[in-house]
MIZA-497439 format. One record per residue (C-alpha): x, y, z; residue in one letter. Coordinates in Angstrom, 2 decimals. Example, Ala and Ser with C-alpha at 12.3 -4.5 7.8 and 13.67 -1.06 7.14 Angstrom:
<x=12.30, y=-4.50, z=7.80, kolke=A>
<x=13.67, y=-1.06, z=7.14, kolke=S>
END
This chain:
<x=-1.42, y=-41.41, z=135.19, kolke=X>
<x=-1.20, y=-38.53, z=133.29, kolke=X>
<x=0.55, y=-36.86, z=136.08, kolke=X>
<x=3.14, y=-40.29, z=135.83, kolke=X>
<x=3.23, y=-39.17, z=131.93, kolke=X>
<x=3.58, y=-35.58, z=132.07, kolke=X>
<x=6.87, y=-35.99, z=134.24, kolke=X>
<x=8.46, y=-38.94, z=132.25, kolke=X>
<x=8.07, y=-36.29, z=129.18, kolke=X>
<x=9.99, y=-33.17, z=131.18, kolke=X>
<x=12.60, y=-35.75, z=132.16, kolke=X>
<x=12.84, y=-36.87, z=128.73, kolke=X>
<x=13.30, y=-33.16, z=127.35, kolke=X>
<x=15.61, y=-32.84, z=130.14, kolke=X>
<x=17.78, y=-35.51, z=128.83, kolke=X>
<x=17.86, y=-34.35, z=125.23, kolke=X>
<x=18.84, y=-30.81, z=126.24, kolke=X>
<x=22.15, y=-30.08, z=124.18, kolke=X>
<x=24.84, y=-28.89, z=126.88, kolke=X>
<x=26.58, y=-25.72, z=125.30, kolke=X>
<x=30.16, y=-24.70, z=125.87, kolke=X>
<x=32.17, y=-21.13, z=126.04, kolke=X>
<x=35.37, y=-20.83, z=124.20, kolke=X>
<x=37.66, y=-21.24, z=127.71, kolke=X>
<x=35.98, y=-23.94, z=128.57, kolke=X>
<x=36.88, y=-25.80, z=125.36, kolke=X>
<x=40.34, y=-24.24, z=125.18, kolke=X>
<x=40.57, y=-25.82, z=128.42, kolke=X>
<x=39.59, y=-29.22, z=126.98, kolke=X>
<x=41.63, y=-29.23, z=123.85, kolke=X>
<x=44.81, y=-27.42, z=125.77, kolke=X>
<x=45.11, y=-24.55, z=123.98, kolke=X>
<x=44.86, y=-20.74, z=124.76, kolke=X>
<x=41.26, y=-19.27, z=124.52, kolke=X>
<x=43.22, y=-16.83, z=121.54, kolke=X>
<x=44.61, y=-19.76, z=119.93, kolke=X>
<x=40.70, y=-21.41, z=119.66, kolke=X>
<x=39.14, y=-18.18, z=118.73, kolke=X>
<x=41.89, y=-17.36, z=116.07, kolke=X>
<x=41.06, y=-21.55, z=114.82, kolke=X>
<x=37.48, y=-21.00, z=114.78, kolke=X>
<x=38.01, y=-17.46, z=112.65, kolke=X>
<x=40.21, y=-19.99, z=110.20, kolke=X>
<x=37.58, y=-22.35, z=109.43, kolke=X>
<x=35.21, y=-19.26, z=108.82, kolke=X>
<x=33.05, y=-20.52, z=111.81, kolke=X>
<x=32.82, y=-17.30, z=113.79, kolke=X>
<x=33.65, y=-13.52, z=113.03, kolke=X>
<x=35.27, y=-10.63, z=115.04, kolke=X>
<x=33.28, y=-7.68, z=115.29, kolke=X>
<x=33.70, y=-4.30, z=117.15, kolke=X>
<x=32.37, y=-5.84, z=120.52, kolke=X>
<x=33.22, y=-9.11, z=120.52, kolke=X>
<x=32.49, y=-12.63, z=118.39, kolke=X>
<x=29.51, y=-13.65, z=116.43, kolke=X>
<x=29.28, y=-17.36, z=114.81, kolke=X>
<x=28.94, y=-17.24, z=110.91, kolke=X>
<x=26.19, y=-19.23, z=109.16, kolke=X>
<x=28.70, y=-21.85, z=109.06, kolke=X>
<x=29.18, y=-22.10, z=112.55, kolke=X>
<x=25.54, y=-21.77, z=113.17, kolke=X>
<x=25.33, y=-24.93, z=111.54, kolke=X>
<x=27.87, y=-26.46, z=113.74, kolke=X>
<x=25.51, y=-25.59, z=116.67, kolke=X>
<x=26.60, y=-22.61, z=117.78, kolke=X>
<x=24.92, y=-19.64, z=119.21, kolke=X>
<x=25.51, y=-15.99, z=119.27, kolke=X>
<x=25.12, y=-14.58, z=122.85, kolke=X>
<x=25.18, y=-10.70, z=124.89, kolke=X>
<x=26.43, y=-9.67, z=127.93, kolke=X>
<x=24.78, y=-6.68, z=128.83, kolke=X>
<x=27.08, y=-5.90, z=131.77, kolke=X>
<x=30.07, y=-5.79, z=129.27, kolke=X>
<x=28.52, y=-5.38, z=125.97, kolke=X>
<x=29.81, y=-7.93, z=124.27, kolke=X>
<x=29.01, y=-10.78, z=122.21, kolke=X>
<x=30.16, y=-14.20, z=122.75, kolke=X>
<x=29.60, y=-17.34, z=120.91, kolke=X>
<x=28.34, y=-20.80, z=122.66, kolke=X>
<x=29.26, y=-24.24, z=121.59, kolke=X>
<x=27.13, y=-27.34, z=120.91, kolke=X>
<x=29.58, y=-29.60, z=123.31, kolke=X>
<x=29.66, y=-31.96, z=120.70, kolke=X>
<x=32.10, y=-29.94, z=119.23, kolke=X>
<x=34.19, y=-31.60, z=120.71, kolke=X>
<x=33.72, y=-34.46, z=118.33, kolke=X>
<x=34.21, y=-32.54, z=115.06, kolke=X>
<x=36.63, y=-34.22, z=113.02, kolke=X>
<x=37.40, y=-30.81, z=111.10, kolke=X>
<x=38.31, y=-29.03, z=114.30, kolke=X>
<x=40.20, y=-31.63, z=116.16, kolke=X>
<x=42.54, y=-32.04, z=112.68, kolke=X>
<x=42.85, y=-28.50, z=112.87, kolke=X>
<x=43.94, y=-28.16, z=116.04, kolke=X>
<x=46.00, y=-30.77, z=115.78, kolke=X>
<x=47.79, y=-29.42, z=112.56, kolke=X>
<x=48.59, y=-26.23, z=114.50, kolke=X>
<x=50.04, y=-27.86, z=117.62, kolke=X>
<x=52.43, y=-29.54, z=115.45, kolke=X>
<x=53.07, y=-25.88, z=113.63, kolke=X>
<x=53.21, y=-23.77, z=117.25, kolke=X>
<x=55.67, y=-26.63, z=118.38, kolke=X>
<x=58.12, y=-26.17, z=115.10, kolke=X>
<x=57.89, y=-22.66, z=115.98, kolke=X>
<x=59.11, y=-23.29, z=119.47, kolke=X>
<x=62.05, y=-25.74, z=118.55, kolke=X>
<x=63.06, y=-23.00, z=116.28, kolke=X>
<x=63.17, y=-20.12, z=118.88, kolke=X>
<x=64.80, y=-22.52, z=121.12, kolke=X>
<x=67.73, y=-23.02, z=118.43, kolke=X>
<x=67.79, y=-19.26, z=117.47, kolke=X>
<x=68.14, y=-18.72, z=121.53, kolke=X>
<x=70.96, y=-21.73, z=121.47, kolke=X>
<x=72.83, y=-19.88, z=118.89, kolke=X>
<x=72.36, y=-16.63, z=119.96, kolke=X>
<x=73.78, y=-17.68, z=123.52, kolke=X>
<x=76.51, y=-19.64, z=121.65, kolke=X>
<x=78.20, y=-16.38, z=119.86, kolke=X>
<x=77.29, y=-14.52, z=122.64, kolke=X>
<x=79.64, y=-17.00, z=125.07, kolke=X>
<x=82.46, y=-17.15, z=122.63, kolke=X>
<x=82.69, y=-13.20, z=122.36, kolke=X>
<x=82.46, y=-12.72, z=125.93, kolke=X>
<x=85.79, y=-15.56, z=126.21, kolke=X>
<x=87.72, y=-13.38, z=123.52, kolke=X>
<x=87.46, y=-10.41, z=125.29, kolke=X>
<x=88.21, y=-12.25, z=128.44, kolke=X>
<x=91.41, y=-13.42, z=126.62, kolke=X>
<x=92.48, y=-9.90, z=125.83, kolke=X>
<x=91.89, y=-8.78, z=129.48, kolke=X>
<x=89.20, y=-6.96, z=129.83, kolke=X>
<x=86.68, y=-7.42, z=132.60, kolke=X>
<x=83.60, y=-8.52, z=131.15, kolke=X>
<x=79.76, y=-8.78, z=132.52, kolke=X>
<x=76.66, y=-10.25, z=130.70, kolke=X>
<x=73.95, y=-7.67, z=130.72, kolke=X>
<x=70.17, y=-7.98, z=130.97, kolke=X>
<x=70.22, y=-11.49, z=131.52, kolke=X>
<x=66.69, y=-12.61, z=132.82, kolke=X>
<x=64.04, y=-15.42, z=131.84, kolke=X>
<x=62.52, y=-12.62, z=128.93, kolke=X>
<x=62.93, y=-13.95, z=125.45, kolke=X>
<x=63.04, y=-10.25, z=124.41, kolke=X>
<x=66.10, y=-8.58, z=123.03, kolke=X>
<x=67.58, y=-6.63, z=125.69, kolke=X>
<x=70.15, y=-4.36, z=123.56, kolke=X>
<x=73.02, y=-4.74, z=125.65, kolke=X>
<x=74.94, y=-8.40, z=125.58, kolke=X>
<x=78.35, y=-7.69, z=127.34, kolke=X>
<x=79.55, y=-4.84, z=129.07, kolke=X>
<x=83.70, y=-5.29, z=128.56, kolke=X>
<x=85.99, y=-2.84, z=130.81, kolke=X>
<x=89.90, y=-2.01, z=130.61, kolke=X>
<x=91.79, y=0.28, z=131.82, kolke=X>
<x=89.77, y=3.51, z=130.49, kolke=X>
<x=88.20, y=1.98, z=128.14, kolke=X>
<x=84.81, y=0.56, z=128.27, kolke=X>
<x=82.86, y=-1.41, z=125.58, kolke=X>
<x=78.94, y=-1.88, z=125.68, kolke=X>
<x=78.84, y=-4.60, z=122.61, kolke=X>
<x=75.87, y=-6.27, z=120.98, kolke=X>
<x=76.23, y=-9.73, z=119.74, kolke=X>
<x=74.23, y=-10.97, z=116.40, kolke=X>
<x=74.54, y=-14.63, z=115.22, kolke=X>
<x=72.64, y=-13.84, z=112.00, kolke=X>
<x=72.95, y=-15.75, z=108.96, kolke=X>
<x=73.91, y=-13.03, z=105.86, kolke=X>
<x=71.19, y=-14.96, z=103.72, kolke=X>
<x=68.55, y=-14.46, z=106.40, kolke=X>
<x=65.76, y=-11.56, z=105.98, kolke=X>
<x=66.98, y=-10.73, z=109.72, kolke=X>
<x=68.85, y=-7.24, z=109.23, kolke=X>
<x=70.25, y=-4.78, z=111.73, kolke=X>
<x=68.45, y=-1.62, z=111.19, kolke=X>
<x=69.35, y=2.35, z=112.21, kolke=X>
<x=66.23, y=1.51, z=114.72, kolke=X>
<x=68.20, y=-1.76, z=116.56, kolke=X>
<x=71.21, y=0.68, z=116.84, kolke=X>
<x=68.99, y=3.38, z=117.73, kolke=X>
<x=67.57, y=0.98, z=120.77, kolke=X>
<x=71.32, y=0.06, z=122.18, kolke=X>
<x=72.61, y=3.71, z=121.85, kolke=X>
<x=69.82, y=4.64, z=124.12, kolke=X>
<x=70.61, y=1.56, z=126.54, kolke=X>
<x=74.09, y=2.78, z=126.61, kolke=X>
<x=72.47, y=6.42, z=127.99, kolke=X>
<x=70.31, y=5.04, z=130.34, kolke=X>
<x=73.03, y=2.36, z=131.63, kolke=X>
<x=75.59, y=6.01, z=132.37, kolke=X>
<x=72.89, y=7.85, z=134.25, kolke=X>
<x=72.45, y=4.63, z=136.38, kolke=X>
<x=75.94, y=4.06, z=136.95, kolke=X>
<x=77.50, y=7.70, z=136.67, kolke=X>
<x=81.13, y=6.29, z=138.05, kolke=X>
<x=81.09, y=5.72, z=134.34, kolke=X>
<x=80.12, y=8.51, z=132.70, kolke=X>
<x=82.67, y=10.65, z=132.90, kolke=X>
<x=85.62, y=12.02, z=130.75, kolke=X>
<x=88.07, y=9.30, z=132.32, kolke=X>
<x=86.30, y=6.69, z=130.30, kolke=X>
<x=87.00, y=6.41, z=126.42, kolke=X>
<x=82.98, y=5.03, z=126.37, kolke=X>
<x=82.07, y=2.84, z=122.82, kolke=X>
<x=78.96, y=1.08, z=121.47, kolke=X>
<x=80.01, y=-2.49, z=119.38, kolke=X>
<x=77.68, y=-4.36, z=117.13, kolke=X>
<x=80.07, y=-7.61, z=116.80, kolke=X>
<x=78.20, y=-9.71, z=113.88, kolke=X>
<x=79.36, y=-13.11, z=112.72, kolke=X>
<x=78.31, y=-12.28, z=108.89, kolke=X>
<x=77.51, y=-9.02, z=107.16, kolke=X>
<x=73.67, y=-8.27, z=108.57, kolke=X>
<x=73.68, y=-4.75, z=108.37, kolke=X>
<x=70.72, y=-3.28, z=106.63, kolke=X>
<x=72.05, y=-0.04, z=104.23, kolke=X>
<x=69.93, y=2.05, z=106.63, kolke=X>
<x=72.61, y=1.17, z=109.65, kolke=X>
<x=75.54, y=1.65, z=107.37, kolke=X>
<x=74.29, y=5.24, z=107.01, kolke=X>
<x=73.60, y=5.54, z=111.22, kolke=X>
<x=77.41, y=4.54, z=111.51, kolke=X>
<x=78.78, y=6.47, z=109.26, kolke=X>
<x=77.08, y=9.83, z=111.39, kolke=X>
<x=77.97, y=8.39, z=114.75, kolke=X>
<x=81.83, y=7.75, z=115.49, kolke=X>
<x=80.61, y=6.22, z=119.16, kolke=X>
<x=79.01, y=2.81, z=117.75, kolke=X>
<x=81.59, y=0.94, z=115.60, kolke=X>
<x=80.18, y=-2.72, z=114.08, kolke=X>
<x=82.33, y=-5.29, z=114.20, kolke=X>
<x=82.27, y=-8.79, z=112.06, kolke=X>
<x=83.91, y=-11.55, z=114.05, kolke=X>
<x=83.14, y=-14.96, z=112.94, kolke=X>
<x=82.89, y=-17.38, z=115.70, kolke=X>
<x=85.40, y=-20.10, z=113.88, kolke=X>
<x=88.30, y=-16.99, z=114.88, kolke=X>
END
């Protein structure tokens, strides 16, 4: 009997065991990046960062979690109480920065639709004054890659940069943006020397829609007679 007893109790402890969850594993659940839940969890003051790795506040401890070690990679982790999965606080939270992260990506999307928009309509007018004109750097990266168009006539070759700012924007065009495409420009000649030689008249073009030049670029231009900036508005 008290065998009968003894292992009813075990299974009953066995039962109320709490199951405890890592930070991917929930990530996983609530679809979002293991970064984006850490970086949530730091917002509502549940866990801190430390030199090697996360610890859970008092806060969080009350939430259930618990600091752990890894002693083959010296760092600290936290564990969730599963039911934190349940937390109203959390799952409004997460859900308010969805909704933020997804503004965010409509508004890179138009910013990209834009961008590609000026970028189309100077690559058409230099088609209509006859020049022979490539895109450049085209790939699936979001990042800027310093060269638009590459625009060739006769002698004359134009490596332009297009920039669909908005003058009222905080977006400027620096020395250091100009900086970037000068050395672009460099590295493009030693790839294709056919080019780099004396036979080419060779010239760097910012073409802007509005005035975005920061006074710091005004001053690079007016040392460096091989990068002109242009302001074409796209209604020409």
């Amino acid at each position: 009997m008290f065998g009968l007893l003894n292992k009813k109790m075990i299974g009953e402890k066995k039962k109320s065991r709490s199951t405890y969850m890592s930070v991917a594993n929930l990530s996983d659940y609530f679809k979002i990046t293991s970064k984006e839940l850490n970086k949530i969890f730091l917002e509502l003051k549940w866990s801190k960062q430390t030199d090697n790795g996360w610890i859970p506040t008092t806060l969080g401890k009350s939430k259930a979690a618990v600091g752990k070690y890894n002693n083959k990679s010296n760092q600290k982790y936290i564990m969730w109480n599963e039911n934190i999965k349940n937390n109203f606080e959390l799952i409004k939270y997460i859900k308010h920065f969805k909704e933020i992260n997804q503004s965010q990506i409509v508004s890179d999307e138009q910013k990209k639709a834009k961008s590609d928009l000026y970028e189309e309509f100077i690559y058409n007018k230099y088609k209509q004054m006859n020049y022979i004109v490539a895109s450049h750097g085209k790939d699936n990266s979001k990042k800027d890659c310093a060269i638009d168009l590459i625009a060739i006539k006769d002698k004359e070759i134009f490596f332009i940069q297009c920039k669909n700012w908005d003058a009222n924007s905080n977006s400027k065009i620096t020395d250091e943006h100009i900086k970037k495409t000068r050395k672009k420009v460099l590295d493009f000649l030693e790839d294709n020397p056919m080019f780099d030689s004396n036979n080419y008249k060779k010239k760097t073009l910012y073409i802007t829609s509005e005035c975005v030049l920061h006074w710091s670029a005004k001053h690079y231009l007016s040392k460096h007679e091989d990068v002109e900036h242009l302001i074409i508005p796209i209604s020409q």
